[in-house]
C-alpha positions in Angstrom: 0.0 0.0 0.0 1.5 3.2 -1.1 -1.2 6.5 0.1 0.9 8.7 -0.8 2.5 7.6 -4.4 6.0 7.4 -2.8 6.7 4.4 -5.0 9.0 1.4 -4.1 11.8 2.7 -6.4 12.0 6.3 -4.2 12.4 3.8 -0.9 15.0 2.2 -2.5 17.0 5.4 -3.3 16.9 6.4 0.2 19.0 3.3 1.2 22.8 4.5 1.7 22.0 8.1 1.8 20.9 10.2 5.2 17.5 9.7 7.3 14.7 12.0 5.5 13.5 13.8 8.7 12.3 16.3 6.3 9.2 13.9 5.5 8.3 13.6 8.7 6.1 16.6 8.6 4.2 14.9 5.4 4.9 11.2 6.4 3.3 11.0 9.8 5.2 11.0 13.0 7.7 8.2 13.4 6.8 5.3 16.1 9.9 3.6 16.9 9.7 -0.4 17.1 11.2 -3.6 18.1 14.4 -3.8 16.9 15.8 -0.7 17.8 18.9 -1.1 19.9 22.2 0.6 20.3 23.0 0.4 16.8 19.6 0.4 14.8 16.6 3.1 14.9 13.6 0.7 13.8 11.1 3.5 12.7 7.1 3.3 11.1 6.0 6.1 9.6 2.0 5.9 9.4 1.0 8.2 7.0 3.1 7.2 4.3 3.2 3.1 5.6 6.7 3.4 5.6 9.1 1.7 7.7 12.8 2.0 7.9 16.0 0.8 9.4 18.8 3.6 10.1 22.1 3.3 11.7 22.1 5.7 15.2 25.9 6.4 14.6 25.5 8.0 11.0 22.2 8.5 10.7 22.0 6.6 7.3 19.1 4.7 6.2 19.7 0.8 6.3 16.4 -0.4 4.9 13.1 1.0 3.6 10.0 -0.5 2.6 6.1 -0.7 2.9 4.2 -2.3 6.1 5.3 -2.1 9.2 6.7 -5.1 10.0 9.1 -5.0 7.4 11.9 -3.5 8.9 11.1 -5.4 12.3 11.5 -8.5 10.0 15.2 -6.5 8.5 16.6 -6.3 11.7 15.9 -9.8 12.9 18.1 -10.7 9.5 21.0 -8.3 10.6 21.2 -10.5 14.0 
């Protein structure tokens, strides 16, 4: 489910580069979630039905994708 056109392709291209805290204000406020330790911020963002993995220490985005289980399900991979 993508509401708000994003497409799979623009979560993709945010892999590798820094965490968009400039969508927040249009993608719904992030709820962090399991899998968030010391190393990883485990985020859904509700509006948009985003979820991501980002690194704490560089703030670079690990994994994006749709649902928000998905990057509860990329962190239990990492480990």
């Amino acid at each position: 489910m993508d509401p708000l056109n994003i497409t799979s392709a623009n979560l993709e291209s945010m892999v590798g580069n820094p965490t968009p805290f400039e969508k927040w204000a249009e993608w719904g406020r992030p709820e962090t979630l399991d899998g968030t330790n010391n190393q990883y911020w485990v985020i859904y963002l509700p509006t948009a039905n985003v979820s991501m993995v980002a690194d704490k220490s560089t703030q670079t985005v690990l994994f994006a994708d749709f649902g928000k289980t998905s990057a509860m399900d990329h962190v239990k991979k990492l480990k």
